[in-house]
DSSP file (Angstrom, degrees, kcal/mol; ACC not computed):
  #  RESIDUE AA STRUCTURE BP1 BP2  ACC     N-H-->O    O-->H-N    N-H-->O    O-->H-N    TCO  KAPPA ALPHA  PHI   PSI    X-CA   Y-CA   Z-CA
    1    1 A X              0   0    0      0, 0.0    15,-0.1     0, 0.0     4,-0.0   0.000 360.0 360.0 360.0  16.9   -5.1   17.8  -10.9
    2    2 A X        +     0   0    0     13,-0.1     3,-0.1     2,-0.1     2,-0.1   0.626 360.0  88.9 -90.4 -14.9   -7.1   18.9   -7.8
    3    3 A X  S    S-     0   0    0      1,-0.2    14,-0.2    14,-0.0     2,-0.0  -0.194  93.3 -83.9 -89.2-179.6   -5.2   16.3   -5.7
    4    4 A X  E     -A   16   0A   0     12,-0.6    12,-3.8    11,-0.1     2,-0.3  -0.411  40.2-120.1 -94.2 164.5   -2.1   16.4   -4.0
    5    5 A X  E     -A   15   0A   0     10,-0.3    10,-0.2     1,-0.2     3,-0.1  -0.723  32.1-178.9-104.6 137.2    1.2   15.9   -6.2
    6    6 A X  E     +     0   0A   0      8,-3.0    -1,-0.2     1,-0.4     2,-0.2   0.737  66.8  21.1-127.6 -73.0    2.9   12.4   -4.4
    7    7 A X  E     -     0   0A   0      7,-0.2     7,-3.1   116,-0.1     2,-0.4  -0.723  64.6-167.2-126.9 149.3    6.2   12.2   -6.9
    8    8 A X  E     +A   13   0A   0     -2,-0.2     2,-0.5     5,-0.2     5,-0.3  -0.889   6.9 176.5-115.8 153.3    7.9   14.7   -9.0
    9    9 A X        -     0   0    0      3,-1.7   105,-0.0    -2,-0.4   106,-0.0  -0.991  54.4 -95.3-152.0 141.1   10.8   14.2  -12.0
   10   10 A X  S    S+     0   0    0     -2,-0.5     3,-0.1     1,-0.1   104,-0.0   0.758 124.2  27.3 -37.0 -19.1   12.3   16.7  -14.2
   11   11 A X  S    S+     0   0    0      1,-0.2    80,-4.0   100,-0.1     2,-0.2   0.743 119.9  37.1-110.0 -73.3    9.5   15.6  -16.9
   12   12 A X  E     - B   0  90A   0     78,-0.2    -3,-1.7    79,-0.1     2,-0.3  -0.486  52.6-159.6-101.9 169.4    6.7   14.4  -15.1
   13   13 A X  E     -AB   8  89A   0     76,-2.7    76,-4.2    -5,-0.3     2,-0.3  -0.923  13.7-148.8-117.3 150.5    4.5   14.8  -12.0
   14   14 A X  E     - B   0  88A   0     -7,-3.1    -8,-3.0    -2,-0.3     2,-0.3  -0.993  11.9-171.5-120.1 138.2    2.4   12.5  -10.6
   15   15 A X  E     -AB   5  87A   0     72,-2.4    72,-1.1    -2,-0.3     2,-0.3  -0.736   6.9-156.8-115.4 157.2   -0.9   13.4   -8.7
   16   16 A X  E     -AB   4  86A   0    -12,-3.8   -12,-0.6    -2,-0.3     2,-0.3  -0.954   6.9-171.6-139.2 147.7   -3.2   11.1   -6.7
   17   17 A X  E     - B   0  85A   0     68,-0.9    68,-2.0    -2,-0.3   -14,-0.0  -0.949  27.0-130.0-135.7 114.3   -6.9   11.6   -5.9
   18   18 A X  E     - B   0  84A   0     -2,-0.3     2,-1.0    66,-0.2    66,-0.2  -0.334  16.1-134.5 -77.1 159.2   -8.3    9.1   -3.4
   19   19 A X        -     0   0    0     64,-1.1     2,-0.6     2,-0.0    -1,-0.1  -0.779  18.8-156.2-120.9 126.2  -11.2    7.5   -4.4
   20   20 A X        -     0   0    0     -2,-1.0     2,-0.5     1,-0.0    20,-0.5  -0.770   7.2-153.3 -93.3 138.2  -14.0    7.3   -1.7
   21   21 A X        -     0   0    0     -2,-0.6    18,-0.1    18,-0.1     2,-0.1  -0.953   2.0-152.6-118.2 141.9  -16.9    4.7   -1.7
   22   22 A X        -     0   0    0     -2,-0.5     2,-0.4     1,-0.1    17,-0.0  -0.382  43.0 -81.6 -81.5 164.3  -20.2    4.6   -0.4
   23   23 A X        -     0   0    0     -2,-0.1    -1,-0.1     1,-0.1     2,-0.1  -0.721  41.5-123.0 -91.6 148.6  -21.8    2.1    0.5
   24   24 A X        -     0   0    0     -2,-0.4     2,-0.1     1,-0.1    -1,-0.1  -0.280  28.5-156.8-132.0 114.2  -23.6    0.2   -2.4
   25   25 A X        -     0   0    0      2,-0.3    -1,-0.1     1,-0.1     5,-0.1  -0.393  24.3-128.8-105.6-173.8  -27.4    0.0   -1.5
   26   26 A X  S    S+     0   0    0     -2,-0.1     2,-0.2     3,-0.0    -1,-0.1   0.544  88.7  71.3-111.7 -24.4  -29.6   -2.9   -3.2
   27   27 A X  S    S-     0   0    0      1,-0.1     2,-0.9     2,-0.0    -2,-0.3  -0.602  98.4-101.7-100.6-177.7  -32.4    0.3   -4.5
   28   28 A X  S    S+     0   0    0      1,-0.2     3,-0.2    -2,-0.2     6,-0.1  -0.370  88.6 111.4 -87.8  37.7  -32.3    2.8   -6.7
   29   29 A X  S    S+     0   0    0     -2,-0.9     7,-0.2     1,-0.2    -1,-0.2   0.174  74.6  51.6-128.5  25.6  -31.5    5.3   -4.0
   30   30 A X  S    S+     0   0    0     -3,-0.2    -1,-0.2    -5,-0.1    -2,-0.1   0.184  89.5  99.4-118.5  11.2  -27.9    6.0   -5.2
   31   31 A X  S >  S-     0   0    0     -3,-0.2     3,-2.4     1,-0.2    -4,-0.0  -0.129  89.8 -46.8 -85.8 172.8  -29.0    6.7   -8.8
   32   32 A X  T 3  S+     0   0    0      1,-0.2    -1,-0.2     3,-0.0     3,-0.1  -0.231 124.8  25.0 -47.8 146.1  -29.5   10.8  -10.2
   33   33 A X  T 3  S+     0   0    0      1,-0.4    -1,-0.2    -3,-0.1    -4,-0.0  -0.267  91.1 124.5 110.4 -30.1  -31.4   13.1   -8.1
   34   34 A X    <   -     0   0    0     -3,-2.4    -1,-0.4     1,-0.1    -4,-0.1  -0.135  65.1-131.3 -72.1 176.5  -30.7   11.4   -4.7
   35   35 A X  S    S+     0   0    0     -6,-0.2    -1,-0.1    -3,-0.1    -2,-0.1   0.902  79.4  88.9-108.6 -77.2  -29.2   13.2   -1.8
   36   36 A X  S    S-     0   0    0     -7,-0.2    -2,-0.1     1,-0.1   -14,-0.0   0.104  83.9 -97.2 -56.3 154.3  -26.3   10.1   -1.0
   37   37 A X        -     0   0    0      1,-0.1     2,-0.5   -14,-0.0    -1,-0.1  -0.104  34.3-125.0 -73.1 154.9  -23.2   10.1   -2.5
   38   38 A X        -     0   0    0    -17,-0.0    -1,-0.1   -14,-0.0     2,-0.1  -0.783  18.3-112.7-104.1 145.6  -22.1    8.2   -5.6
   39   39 A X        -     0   0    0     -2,-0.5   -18,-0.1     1,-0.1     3,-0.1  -0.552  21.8-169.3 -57.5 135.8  -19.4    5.9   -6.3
   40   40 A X  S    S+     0   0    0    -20,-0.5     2,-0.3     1,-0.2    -1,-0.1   0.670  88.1  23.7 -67.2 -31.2  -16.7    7.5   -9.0
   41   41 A X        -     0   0    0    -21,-0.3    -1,-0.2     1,-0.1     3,-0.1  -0.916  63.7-166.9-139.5 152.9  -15.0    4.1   -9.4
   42   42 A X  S    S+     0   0    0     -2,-0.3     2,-0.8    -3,-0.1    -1,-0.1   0.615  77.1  72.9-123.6 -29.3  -17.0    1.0   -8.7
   43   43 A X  S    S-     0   0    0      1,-0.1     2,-4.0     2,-0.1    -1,-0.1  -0.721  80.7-136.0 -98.9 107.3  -13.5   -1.3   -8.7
   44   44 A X        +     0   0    0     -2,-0.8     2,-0.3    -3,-0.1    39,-0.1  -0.044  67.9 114.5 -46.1  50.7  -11.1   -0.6   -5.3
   45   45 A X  S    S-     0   0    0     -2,-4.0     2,-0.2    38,-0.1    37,-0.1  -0.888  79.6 -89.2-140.2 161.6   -8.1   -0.5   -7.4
   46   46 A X        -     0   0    0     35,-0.3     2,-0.3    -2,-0.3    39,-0.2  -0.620  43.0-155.4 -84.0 145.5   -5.4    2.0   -8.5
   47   47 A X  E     -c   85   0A   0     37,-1.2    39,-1.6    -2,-0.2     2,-0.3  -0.777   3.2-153.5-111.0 141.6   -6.5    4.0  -11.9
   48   48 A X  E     +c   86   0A   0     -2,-0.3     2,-0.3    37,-0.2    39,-0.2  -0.972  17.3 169.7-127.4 112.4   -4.1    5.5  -14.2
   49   49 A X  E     -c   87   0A   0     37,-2.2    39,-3.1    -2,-0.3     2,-0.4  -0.800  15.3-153.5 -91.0 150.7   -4.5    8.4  -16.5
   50   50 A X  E     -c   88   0A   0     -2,-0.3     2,-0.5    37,-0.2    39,-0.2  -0.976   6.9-170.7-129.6 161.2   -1.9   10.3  -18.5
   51   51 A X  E     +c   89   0A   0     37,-1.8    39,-2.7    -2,-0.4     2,-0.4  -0.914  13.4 162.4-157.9 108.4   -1.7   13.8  -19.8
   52   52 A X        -     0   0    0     -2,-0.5     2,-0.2    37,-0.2    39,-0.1  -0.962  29.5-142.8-131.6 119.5    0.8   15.2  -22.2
   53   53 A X    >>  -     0   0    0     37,-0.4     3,-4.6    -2,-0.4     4,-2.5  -0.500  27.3-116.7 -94.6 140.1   -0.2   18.4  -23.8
   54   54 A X  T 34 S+     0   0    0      1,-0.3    -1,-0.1    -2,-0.2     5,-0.0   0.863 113.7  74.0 -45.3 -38.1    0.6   19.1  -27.2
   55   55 A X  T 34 S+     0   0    0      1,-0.1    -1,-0.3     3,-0.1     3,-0.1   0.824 108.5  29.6 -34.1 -34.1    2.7   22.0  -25.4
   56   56 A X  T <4 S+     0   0    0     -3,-4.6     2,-0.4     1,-0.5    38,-0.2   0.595 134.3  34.3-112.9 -31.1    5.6   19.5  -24.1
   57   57 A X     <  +     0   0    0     -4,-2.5    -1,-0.5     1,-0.1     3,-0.0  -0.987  64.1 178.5-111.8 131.9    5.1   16.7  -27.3
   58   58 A X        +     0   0    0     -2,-0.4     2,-0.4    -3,-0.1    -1,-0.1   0.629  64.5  70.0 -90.2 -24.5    4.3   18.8  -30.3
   59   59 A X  S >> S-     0   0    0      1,-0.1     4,-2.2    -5,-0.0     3,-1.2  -0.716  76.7-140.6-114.6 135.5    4.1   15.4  -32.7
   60   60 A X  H 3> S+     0   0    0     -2,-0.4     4,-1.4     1,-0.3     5,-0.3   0.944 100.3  61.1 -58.1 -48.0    1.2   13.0  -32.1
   61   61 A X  H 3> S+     0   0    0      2,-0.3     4,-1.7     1,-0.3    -1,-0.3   0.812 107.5  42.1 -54.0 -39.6    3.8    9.9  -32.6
   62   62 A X  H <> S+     0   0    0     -3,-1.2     4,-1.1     1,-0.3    -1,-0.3   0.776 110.6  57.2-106.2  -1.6    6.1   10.9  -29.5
   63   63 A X  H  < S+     0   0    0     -4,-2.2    -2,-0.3     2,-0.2    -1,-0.3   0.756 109.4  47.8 -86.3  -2.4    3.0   11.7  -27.5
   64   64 A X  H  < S+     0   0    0     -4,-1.4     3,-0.3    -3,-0.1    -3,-0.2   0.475 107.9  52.7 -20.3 -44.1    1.9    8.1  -28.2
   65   65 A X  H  X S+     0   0    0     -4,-1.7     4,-0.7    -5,-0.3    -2,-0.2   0.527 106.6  51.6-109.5   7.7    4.8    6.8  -27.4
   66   66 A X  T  < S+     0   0    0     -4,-1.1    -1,-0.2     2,-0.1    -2,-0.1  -0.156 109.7  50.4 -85.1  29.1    5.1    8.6  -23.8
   67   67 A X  T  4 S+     0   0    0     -3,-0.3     4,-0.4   -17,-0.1    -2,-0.2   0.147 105.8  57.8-143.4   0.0    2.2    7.6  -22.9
   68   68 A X  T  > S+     0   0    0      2,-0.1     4,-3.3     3,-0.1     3,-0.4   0.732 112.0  47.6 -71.0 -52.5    3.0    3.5  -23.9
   69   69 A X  H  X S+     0   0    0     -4,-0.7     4,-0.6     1,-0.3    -3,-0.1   0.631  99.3  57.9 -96.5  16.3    5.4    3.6  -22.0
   70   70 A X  H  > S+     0   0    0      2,-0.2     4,-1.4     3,-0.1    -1,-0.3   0.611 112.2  47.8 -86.7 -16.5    3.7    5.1  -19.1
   71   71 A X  H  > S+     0   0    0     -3,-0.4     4,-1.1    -4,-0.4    -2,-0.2   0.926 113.2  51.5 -65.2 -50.3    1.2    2.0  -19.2
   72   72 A X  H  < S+     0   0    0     -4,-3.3     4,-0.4     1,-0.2     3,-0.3   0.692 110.4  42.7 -31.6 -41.3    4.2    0.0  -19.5
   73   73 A X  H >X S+     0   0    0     -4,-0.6     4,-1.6     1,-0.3     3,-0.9   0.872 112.9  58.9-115.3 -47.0    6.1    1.5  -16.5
   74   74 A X  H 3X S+     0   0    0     -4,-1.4     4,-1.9     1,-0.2    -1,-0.3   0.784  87.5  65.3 -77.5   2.7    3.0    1.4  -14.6
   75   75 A X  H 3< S+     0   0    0     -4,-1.1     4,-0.4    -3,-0.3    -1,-0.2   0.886 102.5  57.5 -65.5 -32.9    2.0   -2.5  -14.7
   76   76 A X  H <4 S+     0   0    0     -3,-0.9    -1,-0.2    -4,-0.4    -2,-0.2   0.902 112.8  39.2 -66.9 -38.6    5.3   -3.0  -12.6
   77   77 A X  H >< S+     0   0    0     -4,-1.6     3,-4.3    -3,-0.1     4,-0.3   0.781  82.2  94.2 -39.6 -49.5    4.1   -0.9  -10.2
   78   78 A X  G >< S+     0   0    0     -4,-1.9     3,-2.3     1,-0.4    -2,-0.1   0.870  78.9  68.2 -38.0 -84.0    0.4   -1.4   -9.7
   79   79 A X  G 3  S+     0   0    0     -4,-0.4    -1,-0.4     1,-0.2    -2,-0.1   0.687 110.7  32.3 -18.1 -30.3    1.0   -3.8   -6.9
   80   80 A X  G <  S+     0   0    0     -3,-4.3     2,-0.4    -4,-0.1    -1,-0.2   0.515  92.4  98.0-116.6  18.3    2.4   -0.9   -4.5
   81   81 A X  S <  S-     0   0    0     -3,-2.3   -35,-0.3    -4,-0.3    43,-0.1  -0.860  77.0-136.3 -94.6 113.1    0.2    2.2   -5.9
   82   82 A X        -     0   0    0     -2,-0.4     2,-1.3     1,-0.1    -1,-0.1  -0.164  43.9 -65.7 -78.0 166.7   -2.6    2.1   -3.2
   83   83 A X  S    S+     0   0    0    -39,-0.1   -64,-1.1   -37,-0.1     2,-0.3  -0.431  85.7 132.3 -89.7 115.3   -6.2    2.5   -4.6
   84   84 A X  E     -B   18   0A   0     -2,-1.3   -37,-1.2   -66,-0.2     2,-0.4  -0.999  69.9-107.3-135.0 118.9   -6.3    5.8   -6.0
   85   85 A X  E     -Bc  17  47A   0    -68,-2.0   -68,-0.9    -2,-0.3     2,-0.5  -0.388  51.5-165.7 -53.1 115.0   -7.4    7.9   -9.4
   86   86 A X  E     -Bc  16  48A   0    -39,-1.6   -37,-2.2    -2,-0.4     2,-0.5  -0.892  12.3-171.5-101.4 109.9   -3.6    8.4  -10.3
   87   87 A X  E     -Bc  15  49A   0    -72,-1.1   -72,-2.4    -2,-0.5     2,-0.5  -0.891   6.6-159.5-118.0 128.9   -3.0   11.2  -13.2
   88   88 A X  E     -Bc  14  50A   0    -39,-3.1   -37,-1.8    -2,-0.5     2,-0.6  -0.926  13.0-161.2-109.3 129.7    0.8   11.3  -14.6
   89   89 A X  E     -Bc  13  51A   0    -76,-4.2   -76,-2.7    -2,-0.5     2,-0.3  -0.830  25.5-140.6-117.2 144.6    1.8   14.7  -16.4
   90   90 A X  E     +B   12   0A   0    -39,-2.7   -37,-0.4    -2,-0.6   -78,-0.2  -0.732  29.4 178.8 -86.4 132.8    4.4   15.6  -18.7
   91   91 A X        +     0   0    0    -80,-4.0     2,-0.3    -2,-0.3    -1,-0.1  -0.035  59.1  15.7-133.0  32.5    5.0   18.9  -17.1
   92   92 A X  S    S-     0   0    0      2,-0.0     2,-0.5   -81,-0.0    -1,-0.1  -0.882  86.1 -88.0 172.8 179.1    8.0   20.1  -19.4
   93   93 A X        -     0   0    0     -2,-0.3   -36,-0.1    -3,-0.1     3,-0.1  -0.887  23.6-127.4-146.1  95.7    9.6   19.2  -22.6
   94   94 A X        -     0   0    0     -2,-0.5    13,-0.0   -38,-0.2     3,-0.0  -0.491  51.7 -94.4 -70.1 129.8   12.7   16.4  -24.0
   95   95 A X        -     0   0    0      1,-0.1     4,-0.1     3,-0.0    -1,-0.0   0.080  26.8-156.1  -5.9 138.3   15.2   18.1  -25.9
   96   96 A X  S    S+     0   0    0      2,-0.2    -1,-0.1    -3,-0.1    -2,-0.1   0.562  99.1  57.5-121.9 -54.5   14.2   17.7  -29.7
   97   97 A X  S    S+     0   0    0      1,-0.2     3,-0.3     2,-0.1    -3,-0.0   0.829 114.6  39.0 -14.9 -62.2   18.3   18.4  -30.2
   98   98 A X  S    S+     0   0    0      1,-0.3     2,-1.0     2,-0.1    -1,-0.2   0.785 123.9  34.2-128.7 -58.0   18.8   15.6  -28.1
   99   99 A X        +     0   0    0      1,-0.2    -1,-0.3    -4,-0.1    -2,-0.1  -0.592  63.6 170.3-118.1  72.4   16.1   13.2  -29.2
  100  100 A X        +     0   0    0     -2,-1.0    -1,-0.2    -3,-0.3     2,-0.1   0.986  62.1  71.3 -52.7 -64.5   15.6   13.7  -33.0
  101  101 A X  S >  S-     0   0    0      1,-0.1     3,-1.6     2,-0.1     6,-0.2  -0.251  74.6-146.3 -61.2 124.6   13.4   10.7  -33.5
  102  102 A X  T 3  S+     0   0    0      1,-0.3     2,-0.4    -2,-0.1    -1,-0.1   0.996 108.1  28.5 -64.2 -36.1    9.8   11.1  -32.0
  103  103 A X  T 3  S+     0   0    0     -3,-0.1    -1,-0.3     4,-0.0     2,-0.2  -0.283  93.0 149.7-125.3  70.9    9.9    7.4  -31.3
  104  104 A X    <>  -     0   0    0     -3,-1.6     4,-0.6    -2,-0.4     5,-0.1  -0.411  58.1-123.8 -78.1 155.0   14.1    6.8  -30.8
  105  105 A X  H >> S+     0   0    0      2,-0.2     3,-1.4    -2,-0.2     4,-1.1   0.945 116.9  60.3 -63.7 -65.2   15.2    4.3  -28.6
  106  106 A X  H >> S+     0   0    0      1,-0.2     4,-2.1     2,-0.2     3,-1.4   0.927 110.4  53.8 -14.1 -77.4   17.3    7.2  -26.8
  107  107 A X  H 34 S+     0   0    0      1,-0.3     4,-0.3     2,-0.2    -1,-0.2   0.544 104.7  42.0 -23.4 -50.4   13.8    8.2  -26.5
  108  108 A X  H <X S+     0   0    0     -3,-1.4     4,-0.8    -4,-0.6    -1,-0.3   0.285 113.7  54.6 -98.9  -1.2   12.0    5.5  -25.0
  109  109 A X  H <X S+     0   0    0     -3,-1.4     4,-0.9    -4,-1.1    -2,-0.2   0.751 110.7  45.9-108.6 -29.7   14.9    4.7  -22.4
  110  110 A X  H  < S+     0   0    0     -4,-2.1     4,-0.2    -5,-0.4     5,-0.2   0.700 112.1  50.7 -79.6 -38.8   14.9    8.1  -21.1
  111  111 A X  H  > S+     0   0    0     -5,-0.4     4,-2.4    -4,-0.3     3,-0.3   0.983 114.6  38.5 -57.2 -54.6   11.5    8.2  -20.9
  112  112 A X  H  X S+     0   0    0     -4,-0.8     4,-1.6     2,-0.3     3,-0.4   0.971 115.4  54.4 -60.6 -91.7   10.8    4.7  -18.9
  113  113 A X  H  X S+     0   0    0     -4,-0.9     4,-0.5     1,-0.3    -1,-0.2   0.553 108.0  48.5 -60.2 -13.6   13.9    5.2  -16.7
  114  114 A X  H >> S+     0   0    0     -3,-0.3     3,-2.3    -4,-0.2     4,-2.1   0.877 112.1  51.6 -85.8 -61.0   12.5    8.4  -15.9
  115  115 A X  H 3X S+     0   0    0     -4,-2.4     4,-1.2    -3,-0.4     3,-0.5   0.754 107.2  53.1 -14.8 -59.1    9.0    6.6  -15.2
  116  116 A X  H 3X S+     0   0    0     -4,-1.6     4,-1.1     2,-0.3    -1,-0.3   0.818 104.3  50.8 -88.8 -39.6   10.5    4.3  -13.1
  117  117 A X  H <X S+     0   0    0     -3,-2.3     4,-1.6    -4,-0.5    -2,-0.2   0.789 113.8  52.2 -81.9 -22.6   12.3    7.0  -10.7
  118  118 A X  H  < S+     0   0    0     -4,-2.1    -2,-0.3    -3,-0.5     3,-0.2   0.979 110.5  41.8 -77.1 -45.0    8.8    8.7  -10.4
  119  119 A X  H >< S+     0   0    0     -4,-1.2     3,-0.7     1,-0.3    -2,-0.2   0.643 110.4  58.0-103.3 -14.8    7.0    6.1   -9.5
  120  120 A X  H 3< S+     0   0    0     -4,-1.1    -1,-0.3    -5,-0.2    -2,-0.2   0.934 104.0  55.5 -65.7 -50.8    9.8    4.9   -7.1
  121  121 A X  T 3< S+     0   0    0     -4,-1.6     2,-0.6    -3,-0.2    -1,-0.2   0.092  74.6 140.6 -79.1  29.0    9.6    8.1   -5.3
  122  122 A X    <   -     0   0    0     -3,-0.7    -3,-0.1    -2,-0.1  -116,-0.0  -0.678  44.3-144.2 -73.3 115.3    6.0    7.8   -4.6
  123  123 A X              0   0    0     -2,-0.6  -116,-0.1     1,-0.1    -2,-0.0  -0.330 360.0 360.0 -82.3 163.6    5.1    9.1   -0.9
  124  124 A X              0   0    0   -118,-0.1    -1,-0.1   -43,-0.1   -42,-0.0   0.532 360.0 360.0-104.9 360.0    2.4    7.1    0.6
């Protein structure tokens, strides 16, 4: 979460951390102990984590299934997510009133359509 916050939604945030690489020497002289920096990510591509604390999902099942469909939401995306460690957090709580079923349809359509409006509003 040390990175800047790029889109927000009533549910989630999304945070970006850019991922720097050095350059890749042919010795052993990026390995422990050396003085030059290491790669975090060795592939120049955008990474996605998610993080929904038992605080916002209390039931393992509908944190499972916010976090399917935040792989889901992002494969349509990838293509315009620059290469970045990308973290999405569920930063507040659906209605249990509202969404009785951990893994309702209701559920999953309100989730994804919210997905979709964060990742639409993603600043570059």
């Amino acid at each position: 979460m040390g990175g800047q916050t790029v889109s927000r939604t009533a549910h989630f945030a999304l945070h970006r951390v850019t991922l720097s690489s050095p350059a890749v020497a042919d010795d052993a002289s990026t390995g422990p102990g050396s003085a030059r920096p290491q790669a975090l990510f060795a592939v120049q591509a955008p990474w996605i984590g998610a993080v929904i604390p038992k605080r916002w999902a209390k039931r393992a099942v509908t944190r499972n299934t916010i976090k399917r469909q935040i792989y889901s939401v992002v494969h349509e995306f990838a293509a315009s997510l620059p290469s970045a460690a990308h973290v999405v957090r569920l930063r507040s709580t659906f209605d249990r009133a509202q969404f009785i079923s951990a893994t309702s349809d209701a559920l999953k359509r309100a989730v994804r359509a919210e997905l979709q409006a964060l990742f639409r509003g993603v600043r570059r």
